[in-house]
C-alpha distance (Angstrom), angle and dihedral (degrees) to the residues before:
residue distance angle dihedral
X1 . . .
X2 3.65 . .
X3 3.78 114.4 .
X4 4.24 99.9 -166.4
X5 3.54 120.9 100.3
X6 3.79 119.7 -155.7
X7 3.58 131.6 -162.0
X8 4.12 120.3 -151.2
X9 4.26 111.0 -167.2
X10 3.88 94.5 -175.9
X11 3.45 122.6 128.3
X12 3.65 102.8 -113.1
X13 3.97 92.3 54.8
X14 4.13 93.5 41.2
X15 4.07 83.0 51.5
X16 3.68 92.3 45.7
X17 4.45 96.6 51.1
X18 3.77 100.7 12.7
X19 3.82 89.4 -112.0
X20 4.16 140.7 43.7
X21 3.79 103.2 -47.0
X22 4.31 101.7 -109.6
X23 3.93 107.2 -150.3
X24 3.45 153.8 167.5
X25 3.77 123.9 -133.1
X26 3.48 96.9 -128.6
X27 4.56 96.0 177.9
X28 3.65 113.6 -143.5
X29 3.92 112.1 -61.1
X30 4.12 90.8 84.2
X31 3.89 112.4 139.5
X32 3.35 124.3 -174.0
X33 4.15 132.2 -153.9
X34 3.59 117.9 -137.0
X35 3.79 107.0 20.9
X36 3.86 96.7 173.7
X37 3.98 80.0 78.0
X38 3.77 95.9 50.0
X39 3.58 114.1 101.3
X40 3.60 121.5 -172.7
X41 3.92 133.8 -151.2
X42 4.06 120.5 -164.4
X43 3.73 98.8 -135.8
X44 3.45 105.7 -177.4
X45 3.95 136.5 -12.5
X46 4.26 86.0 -77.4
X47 3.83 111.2 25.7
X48 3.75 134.7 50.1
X49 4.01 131.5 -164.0
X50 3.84 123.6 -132.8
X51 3.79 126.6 -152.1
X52 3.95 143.2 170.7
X53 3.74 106.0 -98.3
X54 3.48 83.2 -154.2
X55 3.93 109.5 47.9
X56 3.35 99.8 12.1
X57 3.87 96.8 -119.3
X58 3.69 120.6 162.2
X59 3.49 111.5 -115.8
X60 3.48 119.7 172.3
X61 4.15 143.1 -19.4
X62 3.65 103.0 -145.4
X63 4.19 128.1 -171.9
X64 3.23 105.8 -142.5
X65 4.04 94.9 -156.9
X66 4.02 86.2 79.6
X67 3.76 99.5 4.6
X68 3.94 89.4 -115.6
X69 3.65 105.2 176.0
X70 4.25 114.7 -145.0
X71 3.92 106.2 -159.6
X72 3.59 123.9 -165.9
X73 3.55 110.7 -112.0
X74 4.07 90.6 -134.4
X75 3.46 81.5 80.6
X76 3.39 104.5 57.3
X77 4.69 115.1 80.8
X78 3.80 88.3 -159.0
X79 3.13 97.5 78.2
X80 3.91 99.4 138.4
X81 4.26 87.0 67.6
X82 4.00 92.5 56.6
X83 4.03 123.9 95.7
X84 4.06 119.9 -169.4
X85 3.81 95.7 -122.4
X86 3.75 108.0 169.2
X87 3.70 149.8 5.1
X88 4.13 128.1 -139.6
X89 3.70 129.7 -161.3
X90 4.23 86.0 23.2
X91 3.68 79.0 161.2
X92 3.94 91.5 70.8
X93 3.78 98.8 43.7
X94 3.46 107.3 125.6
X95 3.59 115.0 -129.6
X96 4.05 102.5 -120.2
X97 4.00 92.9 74.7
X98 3.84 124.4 44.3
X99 3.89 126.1 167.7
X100 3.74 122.7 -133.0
X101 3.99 102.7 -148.1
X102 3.96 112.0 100.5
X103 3.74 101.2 -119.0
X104 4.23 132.6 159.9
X105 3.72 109.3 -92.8
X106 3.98 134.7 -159.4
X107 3.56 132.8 -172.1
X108 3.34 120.0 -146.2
X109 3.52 107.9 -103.2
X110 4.21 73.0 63.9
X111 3.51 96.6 53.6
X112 3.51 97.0 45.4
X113 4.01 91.7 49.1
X114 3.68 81.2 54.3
X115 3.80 87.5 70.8
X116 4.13 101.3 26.8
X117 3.72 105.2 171.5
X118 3.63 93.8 23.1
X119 3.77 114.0 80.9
């Protein structure tokens, strides 16, 4: 399993949890149980959101150019093996929350370069 935690500060994702969306970058092998409970929301022209139909839990942002699956690190028990590594949309934080851990940062002009062509 991944160990890297990543923070996103745009809009959409502080809209969606109330906060920065905390994740793990979980690649492209994620299966899920149950998917008669997973409802999905097209978020944008590239990425979709995943949620229990039946709870409501946040499950998963997903890109769809490479099917990388971002899973919120709530859902994760180990806990004690995962690092906060980086930060994405910095550019968006707002300024009345800041984190103290030294991490890589992008804005979002960087993350969508990251992907030129794609969105």
């Amino acid at each position: 399993m991944p160990t890297g935690v990543g923070a996103c500060h745009c809009g959409m994702c502080r809209r969606w949890g109330g906060g920065p969306l905390m994740v793990v970058n979980c690649g492209d092998q994620v299966v899920f149980s149950g998917q008669d409970h997973i409802g999905i929301y097209t978020s944008s022209a590239w990425a979709e959101r995943g949620f229990c139909t039946t709870c409501g839990t946040h499950l998963f942002y997903r890109l769809k150019q490479n099917n990388a699956y971002f899973v919120p690190v709530g859902l994760f028990d180990t806990a004690a093996a995962l690092h906060f590594d980086n930060q994405v949309f910095i550019d968006e934080k707002p300024a009345y929350y800041a984190f103290a851990n030294d991490t890589g940062t992008l804005t979002g002009a960087e993350v969508f370069a990251l992907f030129a062509g794609d969105p």
